[in-house]
Each structure stands twice: as C-alpha cells, then as structure tokens.
C-alpha positions as a printed Julia matrix, in Angstrom:
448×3 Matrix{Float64}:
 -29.52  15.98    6.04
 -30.77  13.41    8.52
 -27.67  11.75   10.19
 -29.83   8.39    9.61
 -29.95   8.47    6.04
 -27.44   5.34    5.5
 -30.41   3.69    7.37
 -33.03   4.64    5.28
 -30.61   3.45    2.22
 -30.53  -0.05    3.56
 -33.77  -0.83    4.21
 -35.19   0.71    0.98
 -32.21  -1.42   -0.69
 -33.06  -3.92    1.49
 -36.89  -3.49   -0.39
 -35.73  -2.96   -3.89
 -36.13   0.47   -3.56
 -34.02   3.69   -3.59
 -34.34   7.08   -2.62
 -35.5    9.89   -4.91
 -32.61  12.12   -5.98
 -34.24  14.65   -3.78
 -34.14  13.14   -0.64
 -30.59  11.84   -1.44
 -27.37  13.79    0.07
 -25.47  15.68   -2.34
 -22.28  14.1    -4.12
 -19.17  15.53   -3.36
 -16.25  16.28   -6.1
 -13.04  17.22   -4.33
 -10.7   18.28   -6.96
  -7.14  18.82   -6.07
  -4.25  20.51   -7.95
  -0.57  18.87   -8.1
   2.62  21.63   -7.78
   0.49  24.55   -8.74
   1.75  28.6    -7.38
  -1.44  30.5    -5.82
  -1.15  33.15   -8.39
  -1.17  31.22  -11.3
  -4.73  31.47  -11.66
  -6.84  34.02  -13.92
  -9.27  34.67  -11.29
  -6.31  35.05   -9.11
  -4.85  38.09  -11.72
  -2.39  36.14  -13.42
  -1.37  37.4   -16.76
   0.81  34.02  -17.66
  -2.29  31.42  -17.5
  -5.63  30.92  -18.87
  -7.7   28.97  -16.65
 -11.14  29.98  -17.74
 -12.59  27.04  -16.23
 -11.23  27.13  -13.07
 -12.13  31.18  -13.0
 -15.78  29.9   -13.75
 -16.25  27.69  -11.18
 -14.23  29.9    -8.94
 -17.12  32.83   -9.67
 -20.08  30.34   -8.73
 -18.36  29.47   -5.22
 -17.37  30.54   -1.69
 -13.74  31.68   -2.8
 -11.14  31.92   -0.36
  -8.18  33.6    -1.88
  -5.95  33.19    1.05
  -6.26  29.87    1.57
  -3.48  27.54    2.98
  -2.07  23.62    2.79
  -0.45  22.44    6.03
   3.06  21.24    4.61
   4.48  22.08    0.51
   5.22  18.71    0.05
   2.37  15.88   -1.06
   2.52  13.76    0.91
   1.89  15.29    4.32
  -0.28  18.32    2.61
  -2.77  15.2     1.32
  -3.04  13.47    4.67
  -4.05  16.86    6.07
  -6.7   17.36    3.81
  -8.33  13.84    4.21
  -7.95  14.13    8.38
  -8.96  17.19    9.01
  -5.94  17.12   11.12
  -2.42  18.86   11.09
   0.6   17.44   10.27
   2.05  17.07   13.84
  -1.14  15.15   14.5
  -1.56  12.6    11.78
   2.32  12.54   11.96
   2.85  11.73    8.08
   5.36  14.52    8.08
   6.64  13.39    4.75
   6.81  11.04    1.24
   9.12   8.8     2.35
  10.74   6.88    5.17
  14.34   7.63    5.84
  16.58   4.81    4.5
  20.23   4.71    3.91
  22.03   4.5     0.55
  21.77   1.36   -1.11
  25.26  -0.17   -2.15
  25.94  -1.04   -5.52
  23.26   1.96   -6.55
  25.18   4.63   -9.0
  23.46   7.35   -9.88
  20.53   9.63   -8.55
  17.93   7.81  -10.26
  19.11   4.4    -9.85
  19.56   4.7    -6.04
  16.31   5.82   -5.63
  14.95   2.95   -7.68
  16.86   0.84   -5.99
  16.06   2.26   -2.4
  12.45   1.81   -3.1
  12.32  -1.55   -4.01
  14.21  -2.87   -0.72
  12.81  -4.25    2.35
  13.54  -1.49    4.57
  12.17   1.18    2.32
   8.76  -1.24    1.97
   8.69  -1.82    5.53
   8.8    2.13    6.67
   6.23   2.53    4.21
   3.71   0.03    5.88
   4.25   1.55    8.95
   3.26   5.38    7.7
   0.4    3.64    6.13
  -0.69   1.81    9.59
   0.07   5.59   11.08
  -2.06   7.18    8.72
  -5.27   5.05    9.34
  -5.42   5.61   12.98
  -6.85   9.17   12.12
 -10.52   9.72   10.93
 -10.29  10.03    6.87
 -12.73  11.33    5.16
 -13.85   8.42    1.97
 -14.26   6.1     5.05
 -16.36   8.59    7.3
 -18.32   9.26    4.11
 -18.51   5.83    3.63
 -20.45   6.15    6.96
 -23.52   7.74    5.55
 -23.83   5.36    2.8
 -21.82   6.92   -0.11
 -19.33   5.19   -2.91
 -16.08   6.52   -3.3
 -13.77   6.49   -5.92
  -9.53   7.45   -5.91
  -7.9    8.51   -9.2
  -4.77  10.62   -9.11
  -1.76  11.82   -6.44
  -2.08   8.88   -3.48
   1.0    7.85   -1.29
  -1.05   5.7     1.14
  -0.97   2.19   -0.06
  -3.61   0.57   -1.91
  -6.91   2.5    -2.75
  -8.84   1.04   -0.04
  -6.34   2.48    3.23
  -8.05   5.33    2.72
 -11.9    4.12    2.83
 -12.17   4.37   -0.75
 -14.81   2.06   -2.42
 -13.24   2.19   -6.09
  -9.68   3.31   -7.01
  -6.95   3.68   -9.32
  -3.87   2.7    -7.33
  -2.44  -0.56   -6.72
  -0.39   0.31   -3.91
   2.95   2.3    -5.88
   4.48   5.27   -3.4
   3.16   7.6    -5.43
  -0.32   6.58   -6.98
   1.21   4.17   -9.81
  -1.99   3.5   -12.36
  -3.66   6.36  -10.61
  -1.5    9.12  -12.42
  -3.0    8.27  -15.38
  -5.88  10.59  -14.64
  -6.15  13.64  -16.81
  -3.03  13.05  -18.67
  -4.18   9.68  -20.19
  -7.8    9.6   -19.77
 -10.78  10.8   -17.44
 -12.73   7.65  -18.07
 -12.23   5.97  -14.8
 -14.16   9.44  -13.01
 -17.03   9.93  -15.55
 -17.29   6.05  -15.71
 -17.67   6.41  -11.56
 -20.03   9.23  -11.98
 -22.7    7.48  -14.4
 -22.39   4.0   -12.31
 -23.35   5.95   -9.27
 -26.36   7.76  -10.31
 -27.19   4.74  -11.98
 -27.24   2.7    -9.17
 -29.16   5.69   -6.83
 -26.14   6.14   -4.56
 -24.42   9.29   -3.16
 -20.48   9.51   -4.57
 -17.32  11.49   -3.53
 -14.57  11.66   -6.48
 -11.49  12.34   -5.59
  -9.22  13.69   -8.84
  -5.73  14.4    -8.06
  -4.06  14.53  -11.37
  -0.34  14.7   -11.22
  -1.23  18.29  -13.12
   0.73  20.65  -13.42
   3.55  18.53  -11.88
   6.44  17.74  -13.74
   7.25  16.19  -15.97
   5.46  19.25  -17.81
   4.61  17.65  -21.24
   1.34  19.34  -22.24
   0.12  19.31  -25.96
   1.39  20.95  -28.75
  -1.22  22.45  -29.23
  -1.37  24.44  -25.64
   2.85  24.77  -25.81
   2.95  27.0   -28.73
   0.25  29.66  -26.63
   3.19  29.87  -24.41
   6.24  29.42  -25.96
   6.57  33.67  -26.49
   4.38  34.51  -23.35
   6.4   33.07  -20.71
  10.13  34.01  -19.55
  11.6   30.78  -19.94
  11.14  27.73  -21.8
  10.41  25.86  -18.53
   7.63  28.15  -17.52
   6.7   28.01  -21.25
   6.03  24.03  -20.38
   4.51  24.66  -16.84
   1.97  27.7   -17.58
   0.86  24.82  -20.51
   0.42  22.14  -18.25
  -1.69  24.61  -15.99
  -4.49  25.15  -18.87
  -4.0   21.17  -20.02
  -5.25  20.92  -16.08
  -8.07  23.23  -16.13
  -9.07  22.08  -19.83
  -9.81  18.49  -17.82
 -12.14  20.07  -15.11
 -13.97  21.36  -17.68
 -14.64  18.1   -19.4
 -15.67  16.99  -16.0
 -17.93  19.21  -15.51
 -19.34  18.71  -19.09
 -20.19  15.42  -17.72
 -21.68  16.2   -14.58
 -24.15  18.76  -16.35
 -24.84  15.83  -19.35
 -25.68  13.35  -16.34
 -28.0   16.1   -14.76
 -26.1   16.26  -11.77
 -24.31  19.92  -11.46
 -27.23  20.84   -8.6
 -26.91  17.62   -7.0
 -22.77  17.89   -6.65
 -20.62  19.9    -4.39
 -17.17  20.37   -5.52
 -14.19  21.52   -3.52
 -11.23  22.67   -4.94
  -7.16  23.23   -3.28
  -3.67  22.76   -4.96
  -1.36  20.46   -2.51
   2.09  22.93   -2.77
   2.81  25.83   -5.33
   5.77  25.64   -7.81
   7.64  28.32   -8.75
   9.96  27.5   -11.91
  13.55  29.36  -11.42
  14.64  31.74  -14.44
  18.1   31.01  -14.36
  18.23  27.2   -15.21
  15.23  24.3   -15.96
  14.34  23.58  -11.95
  11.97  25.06   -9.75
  12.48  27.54   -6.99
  12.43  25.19   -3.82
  13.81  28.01   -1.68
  10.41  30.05   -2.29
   7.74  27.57   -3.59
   7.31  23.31   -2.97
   9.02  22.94    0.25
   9.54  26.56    1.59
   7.42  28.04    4.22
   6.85  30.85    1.87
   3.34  32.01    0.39
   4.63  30.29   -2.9
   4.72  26.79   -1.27
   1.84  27.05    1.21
  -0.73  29.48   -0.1
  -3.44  28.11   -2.44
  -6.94  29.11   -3.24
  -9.85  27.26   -1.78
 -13.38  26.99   -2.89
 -16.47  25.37   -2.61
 -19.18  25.38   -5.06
 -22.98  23.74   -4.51
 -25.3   25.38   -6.96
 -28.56  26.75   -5.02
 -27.09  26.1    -1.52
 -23.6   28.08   -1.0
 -23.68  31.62   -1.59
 -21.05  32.72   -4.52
 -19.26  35.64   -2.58
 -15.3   36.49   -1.87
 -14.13  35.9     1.38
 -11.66  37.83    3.07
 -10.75  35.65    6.06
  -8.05  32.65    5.67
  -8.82  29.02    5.42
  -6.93  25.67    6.01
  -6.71  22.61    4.31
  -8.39  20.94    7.55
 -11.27  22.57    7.6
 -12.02  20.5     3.95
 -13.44  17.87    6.19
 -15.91  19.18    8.7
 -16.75  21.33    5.91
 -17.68  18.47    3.3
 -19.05  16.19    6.5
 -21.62  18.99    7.88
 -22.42  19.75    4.62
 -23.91  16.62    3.79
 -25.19  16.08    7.6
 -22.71  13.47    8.5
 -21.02  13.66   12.29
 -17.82  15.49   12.46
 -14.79  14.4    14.75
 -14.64  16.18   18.15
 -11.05  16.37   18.45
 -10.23  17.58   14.53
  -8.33  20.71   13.76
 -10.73  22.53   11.12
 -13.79  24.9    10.56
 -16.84  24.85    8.8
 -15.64  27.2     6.03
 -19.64  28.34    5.99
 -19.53  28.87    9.35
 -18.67  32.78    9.21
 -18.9   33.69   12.84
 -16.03  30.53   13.29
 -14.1   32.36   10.4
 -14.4   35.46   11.78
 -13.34  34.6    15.0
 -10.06  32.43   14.36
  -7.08  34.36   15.44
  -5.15  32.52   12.84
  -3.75  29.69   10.8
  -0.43  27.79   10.83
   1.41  25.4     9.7
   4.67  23.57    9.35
   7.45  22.14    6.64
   9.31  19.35    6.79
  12.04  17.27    5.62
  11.16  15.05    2.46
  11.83  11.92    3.85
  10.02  11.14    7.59
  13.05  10.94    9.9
  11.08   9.39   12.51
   7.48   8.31   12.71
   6.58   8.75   16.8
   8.34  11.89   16.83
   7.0   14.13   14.18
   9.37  17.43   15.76
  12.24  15.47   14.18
  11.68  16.41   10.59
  10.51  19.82   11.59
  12.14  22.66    9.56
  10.06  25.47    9.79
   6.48  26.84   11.76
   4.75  29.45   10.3
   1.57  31.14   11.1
  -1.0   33.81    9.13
  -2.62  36.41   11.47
  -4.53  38.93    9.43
  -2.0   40.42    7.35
   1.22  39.4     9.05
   3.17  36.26    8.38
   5.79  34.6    10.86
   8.09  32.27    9.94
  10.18  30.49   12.57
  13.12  28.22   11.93
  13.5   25.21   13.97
  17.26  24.85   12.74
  16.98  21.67   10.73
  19.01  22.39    7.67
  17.42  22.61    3.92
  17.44  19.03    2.43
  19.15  17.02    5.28
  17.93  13.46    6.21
  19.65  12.97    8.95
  18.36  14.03   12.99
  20.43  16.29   14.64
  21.69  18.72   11.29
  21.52  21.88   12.31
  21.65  26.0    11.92
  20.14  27.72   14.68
  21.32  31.19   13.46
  18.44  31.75   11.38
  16.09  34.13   12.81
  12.44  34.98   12.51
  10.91  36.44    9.88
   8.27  38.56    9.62
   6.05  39.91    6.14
   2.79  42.17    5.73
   1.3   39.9     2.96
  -1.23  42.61    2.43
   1.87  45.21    1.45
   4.01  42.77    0.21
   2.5   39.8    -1.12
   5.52  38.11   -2.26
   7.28  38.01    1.29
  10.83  40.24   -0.38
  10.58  42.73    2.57
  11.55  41.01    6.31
  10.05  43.26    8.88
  11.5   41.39   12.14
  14.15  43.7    12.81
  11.62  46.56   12.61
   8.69  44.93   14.51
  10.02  43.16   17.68
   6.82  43.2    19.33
   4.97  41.84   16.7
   7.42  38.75   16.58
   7.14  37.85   20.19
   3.08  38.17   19.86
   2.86  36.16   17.05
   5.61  33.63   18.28
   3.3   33.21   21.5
   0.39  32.22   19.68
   2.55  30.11   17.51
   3.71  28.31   20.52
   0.41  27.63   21.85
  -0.85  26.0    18.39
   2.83  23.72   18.41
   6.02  24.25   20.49
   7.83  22.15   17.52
   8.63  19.97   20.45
C-alpha cells in the first residue's frame, strides 16, 4: 500500500468523497488471549479443550507454534507487543510500581485496595505511563496512515487514548476497569466499532483483550458441566471452561465480520500474554512453571496471522516474538516501520530463517525501579532451535525489594524438541552448549 494513502484520505474527505474498499488498506483485528498455557489449544493437540474456533482460524493462517511473549506477566508482555520493543527497552518491566505497606491496611485484599488508591501508588503509575509513551506504539503509528482505533479488554496504561487509541473502553483503572467487560459482559462495544467504521469508509484496528481465560474462571453452566468429569481438578474443570467461553466469543466476532462483508478486507493476529498452568494439589495456579516463570508454560504461546487471499495458510517451523507483531501489522498495511525496533516481518522467511534466536526476560511483579529496568530482573532466557537456556540473575521469587538475592541457582538447559515440558535439565551434561548459548544471551542483554 502507498505510504501516502492518509493523504489521499484527506483530500477525498476533504471533497466529500472516500475511497473504494479496494483501494483502502486492510483492517487489522489483533486478538489477544489473557492467562492462557500454549498447549491448551485443539490445534495445538490438547485433549482438555475445545477451541474449534480458534483451530479454524488457526488452519487459514501463518501458524507459528513456537511462538513467544517477552515477560509472563501482563503488563510488560502487552507493552512489548504494542512497541515492537523488548522489555529492557520500553522499561515497563512490570504491573505495578513498588510502594510500601499502607498502615492501618489488614488483610491481603484490603492493603492492596488501599495501596492503590494512595498518592504514591497513583504517582508511580503516571510515571510508567509517561515511560511507556516515549516508545513508538502501534494504534498511534496506525493512526499515522489514517486508521480508527478502538481498545476493549486487558490495558494497564492509563486512559484509552496513552496508547493512540481513537475509541476505548478504559477510563484510566490499573487494570482496564470498564474495559474487562469485553467478552464476559458483552461484545457490543467491538462489533458496534466494526459497523461505524465501514460505515464511515475508514480503515480500523480492534484491539480485544478479554480478561479470558483469567481468573476469576466463572464460565457458563452450560460450558462447566462439559468439564466437570474431563478435567483433573475442579479448578481446571473452571479454567478449560473459560478457555471455550473465550474461543466461543471470537467466533461471534468473526460472525460479524463475515455479516459486514469484511473477512477479506481484515487481517487478524492472534497471541496469549502469559500461560497458566492450574496446580493439582490445591485451587491456585502453578507460578513456578506457568505466569511468571521463565518456563515454556509462562512464555510460549502460539502466534498467527490470518488475511484471506494474501498470507499463505502454512505451519511454520521457525520461532517468533511478540515484537515482531508490529513491523509485521505496519508493513503489512504499507505503513513505515521504526528503524531501531526489535522485531521481524513474520512473512519475511529469509529474516526467519536467519535469526539465530529469541529471548526474553521475567521480572518481579511490581517495577522496582523505572530508569533501571536490570533491577527487577529475575531471569533471561533464550530459544535457539531446539535448546532453551535459562539464566538466573539471583533476584529471589516474589521479592519487592532491590538487593534480595540467591545467586546459587545455576543455568539450565532443555531440548524442547525431546522434552517439551522442560522436566529434564541438561546443563550438567552439556557445558559447551551453556557457555554458547550464554554468549549469545549476553550479546542480546547482559541483565546489566
């Protein structure tokens, strides 16, 4: 597409006119699942889900099975995928700003209530918002060329319009407030977008980032009782639900892009933020091998993108990021891309081909210090082919406070091919591969 198109828009607009839906750039539907494992997926082999949906629109796209999120936790794996940029870049390394107790607060929930709502905690949020918008993000690039954009869902960045977004959901909550009302309550704000914008002529990206499958897992009845037998434990039961209540609601959304005539005319993207592993033993989740772990069951998610009549359906073997979403999405739809961003075009299969790997890093929950992003660093990890390295920077499980540390633990090392699951540790065995691997770790990020 002609980088001048926004041009073209305002002058015909400028006429009364508008372009044809031919000559108009394609819209762009970036879906994105909340607390969701890589395997639970049909066209991923699960046994425990149904997604036939999801496995549908999987089949009709450029699927990348081993794809992989920056960070398990939201907030840093979101700003990732709308900067194209890592999370030692962007520096949103997690939710929240570190704060200290707040007095007179009893009780896990009420201190967190309570720490929200103070000045401090409102303050450190401003400033990760300010942080945030110094990088390029994509609604606002898009907004560029001319196109509308609309927020529903997961959003931890202020107010709707921080991000470029032309329409939204959320008022400004930590979380997304009104937003997470998306799928669970209603789809109406998204097919509502959708209609307005081929109404009015005009090019859209959608973001929908349901809180789906995240807890709290209350799916229908309905959807429960298919799993109440299937799954080990009650709390899977709940979770493998809310995994089909989510792929039940891309469905309807694609209902409505095919009623409006638009399933040619849209690209859609799809990537889950963090897996979730729920524990057998007791109602939780596994956070030792899923959301916040440097394991395949926090970081590893499926990506895909889907344009009817332009991208290929086919299986790719090679790994992808969550940054290269953006100068995927932006050369798609002939927009400029950022020189200095951290992705590939995912349709670029010579680029592919020729990274030597991808990385990535976790984090403590809440940012410990926002010009220093090695401070909440935990662990770096890094994909090469089949082999996995994990590497410890010492920073203890949990802590919020600088300088907590365990520098005992050593590498590890898995052959995701042999062992998917990452139970077998092959450091001790394969010394050389360690120090190769930790070489080209250092020279994407000391951790320093």
């Amino acid at each position: 597409m002609p980088r001048l198109l926004p041009l073209r828009v305002a002058v015909l607009a400028c006429l009364g006119l508008s372009l044809s839906a031919a000559d108009r750039p394609p819209n762009i539907l970036m879906i994105v699942s909340d607390d969701h494992a890589w395997f639970d997926y049909g066209f991923m082999g699960s046994k425990s889900v149904s997604t036939p949906h999801l496995d549908k629109l999987a089949a009709e796209s450029r699927l990348f099975p081993r794809g992989y999120v920056t960070n398990s936790l939201c907030g840093p794996s979101l700003a990732s995928m709308l900067t194209g940029r890592h999370v030692h870049r962007h520096r949103i390394t997690g939710n929240d700003p570190r704060m200290p107790a707040v007095e007179g607060a009893k009780g896990a929930g009420k201190a967190a209530a309570a720490k929200q709502k103070s000045a401090a905690f409102l303050e450190g949020r401003a400033q990760m918002i300010k942080l945030f918008q110094q990088s390029p993000i994509l609604p606002r690039l898009l907004g560029e060329q001319g196109y509308v954009s609309l927020q529903t869902g997961k959003w931890w960045m202020g107010p709707y319009q921080t991000g470029g977004f032309t329409e939204g959901m959320t008022k400004g909550g930590r979380h997304g407030d009104e937003g997470l009302d998306i799928g669970r309550k209603t789809l109406a704000p998204l097919t509502d977008f959708i209609s307005r914008a081929k109404k009015d002529g005009k090019p859209f990206f959608a973001w929908y980032a349901p809180m789906m499958p995240h807890d709290p897992h209350t799916p229908p009845e309905r959807l429960l009782a298919k799993y109440r037998d299937k799954s080990p434990t009650p709390q899977a039961a709940k979770y493998h639900a809310m995994v089909e209540w989510f792929d039940e609601t891309i469905g309807d959304i694609r209902a409505h892009l095919e009623k409006e005539g638009l399933t040619r005319d849209t690209i859609i993207v799809y990537i889950a933020d963090n897996g979730w592993i729920p524990r057998t033993d007791k109602p939780s989740v596994d956070f030792e091998r899923s959301k916040q772990s440097p394991f395949d069951g926090g970081v590893r998610t499926p990506i895909f993108v889907s344009w009817p009549g332009h991208i290929k359906p086919m299986v790719m073997a090679e790994a992808a990021s969550a940054v290269d979403i953006l100068p995927t999405l932006l050369k798609l739809v002939g927009a400029p891309v950022p020189a200095d961003g951290d992705g590939l075009d995912l349709l670029d299969d010579a680029a592919l081909r020729a990274r030597p790997f991808v990385a990535g890093q976790n984090s403590t929950h809440d940012l410990l210090d926002l010009a220093r992003p090695a401070a909440s660093l935990r662990y770096r990890w890094l994909v090469a082919g089949d082999l996995k390295l994990i590497v410890s920077s010492g920073l203890k499980t949990g802590t919020t406070q600088a300088g907590s540390t365990d520098a005992t633990e050593p590498p590890r090392l898995f052959d995701l091919k042999a062992d998917p699951y990452e139970l077998r540790d092959l450091a001790a065995e394969r010394p050389d591969d360690v120090k190769r691997l930790t070489t080209q770790l250092d020279g994407w990020w000391t951790g320093r």
